[in-house]
C-alpha beads as a LAMMPS data file, in Angstrom:
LAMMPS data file: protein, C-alpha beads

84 atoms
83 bonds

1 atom types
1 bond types

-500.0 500.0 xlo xhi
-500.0 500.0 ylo yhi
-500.0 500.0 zlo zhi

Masses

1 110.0

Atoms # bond

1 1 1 0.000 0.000 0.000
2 1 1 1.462 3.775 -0.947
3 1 1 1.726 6.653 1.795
4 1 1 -1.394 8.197 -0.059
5 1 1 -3.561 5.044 -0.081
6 1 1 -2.424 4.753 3.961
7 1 1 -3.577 8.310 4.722
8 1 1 -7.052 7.601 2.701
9 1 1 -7.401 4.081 4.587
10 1 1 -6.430 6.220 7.902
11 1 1 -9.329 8.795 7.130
12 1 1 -12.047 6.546 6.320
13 1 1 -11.239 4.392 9.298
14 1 1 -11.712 7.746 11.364
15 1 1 -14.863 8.471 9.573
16 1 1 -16.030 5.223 9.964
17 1 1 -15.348 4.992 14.184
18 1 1 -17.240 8.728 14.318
19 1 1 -20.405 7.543 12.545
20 1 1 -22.989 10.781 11.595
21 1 1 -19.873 12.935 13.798
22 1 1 -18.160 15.069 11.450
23 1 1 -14.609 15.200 11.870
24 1 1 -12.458 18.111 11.184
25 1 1 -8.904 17.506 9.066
26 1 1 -7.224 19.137 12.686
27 1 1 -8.871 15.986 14.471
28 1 1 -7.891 13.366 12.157
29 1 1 -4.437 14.734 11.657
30 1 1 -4.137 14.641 15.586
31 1 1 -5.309 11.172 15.584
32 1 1 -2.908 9.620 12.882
33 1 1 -0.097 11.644 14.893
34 1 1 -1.009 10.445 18.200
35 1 1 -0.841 6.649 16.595
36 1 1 2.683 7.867 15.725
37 1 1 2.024 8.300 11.853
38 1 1 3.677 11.346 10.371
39 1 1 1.029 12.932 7.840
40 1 1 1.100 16.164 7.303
41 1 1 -1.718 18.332 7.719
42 1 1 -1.780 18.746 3.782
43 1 1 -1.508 15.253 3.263
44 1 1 -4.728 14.365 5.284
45 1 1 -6.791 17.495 3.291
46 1 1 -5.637 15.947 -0.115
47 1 1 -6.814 12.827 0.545
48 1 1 -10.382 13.744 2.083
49 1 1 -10.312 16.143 -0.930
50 1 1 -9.741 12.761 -3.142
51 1 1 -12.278 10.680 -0.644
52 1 1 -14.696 13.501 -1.444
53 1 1 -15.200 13.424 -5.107
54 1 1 -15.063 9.688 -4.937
55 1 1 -18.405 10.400 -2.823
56 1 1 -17.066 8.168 0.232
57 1 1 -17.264 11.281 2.414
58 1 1 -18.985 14.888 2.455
59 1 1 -17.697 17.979 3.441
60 1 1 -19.960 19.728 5.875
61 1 1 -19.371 23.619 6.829
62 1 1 -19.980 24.579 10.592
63 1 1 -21.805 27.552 10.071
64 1 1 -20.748 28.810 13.463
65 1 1 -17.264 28.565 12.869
66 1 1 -16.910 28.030 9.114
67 1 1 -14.117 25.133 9.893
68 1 1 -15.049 22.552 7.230
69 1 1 -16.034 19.122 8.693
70 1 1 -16.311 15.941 7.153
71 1 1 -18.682 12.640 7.322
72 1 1 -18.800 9.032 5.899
73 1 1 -21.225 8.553 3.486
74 1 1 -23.596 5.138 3.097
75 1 1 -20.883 4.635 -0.192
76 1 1 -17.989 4.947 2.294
77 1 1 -18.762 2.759 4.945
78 1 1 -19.430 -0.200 2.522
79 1 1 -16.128 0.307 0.820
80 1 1 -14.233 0.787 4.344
81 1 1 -15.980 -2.278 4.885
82 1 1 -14.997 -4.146 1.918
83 1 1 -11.657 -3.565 2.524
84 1 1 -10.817 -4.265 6.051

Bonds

1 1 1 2
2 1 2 3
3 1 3 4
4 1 4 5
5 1 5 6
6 1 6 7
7 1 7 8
8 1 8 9
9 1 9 10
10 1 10 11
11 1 11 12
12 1 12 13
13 1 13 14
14 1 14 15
15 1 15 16
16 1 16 17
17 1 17 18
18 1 18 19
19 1 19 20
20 1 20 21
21 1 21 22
22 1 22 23
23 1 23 24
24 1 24 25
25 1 25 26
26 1 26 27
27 1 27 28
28 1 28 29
29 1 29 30
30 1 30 31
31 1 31 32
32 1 32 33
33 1 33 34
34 1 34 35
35 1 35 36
36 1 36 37
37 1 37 38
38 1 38 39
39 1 39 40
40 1 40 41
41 1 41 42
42 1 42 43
43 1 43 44
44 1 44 45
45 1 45 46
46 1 46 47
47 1 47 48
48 1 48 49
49 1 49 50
50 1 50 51
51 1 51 52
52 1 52 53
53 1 53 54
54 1 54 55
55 1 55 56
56 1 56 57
57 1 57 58
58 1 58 59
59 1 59 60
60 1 60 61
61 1 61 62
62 1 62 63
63 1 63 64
64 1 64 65
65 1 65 66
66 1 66 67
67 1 67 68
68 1 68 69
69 1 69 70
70 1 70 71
71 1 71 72
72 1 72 73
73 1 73 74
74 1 74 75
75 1 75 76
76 1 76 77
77 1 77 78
78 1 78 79
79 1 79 80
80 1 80 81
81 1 81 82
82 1 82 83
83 1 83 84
């Protein structure tokens, strides 16, 4: 598996574990770092840029803050699922 398709498995399994909870790139960034990989911040928003327009996530705006958030779509589990 390449660094990219390990940062797009890392931020579906995140999406998966958080259900209808959006997560922002900050928290899954913090995640992956905290399980000691070394993404970058820009690395994480490519890939749930990618994950996006594959339609295995959404990109949700927090109208309070305007931070960007981001959710597993019905598409996305069943592939996470497919491949674990």
């Amino acid at each position: 598996m390449t660094r990219t398709q390990e940062i797009r498995h890392e931020c579906l399994l995140q999406l998966y574990g958080s259900g209808a909870i959006p997560l922002s790139i900050a928290h899954i960034h913090r995640v992956a770092r905290r399980e000691q990989f070394d993404y970058t911040l820009a690395e994480v928003r490519d890939q749930l840029h990618f994950l996006r327009g594959q339609k295995l996530c959404e990109e949700i705006t927090n109208t309070g803050t305007g931070e960007n958030l981001y959710v597993i779509t019905s598409q996305g589990m069943i592939e996470f699922e497919r491949r674990s």
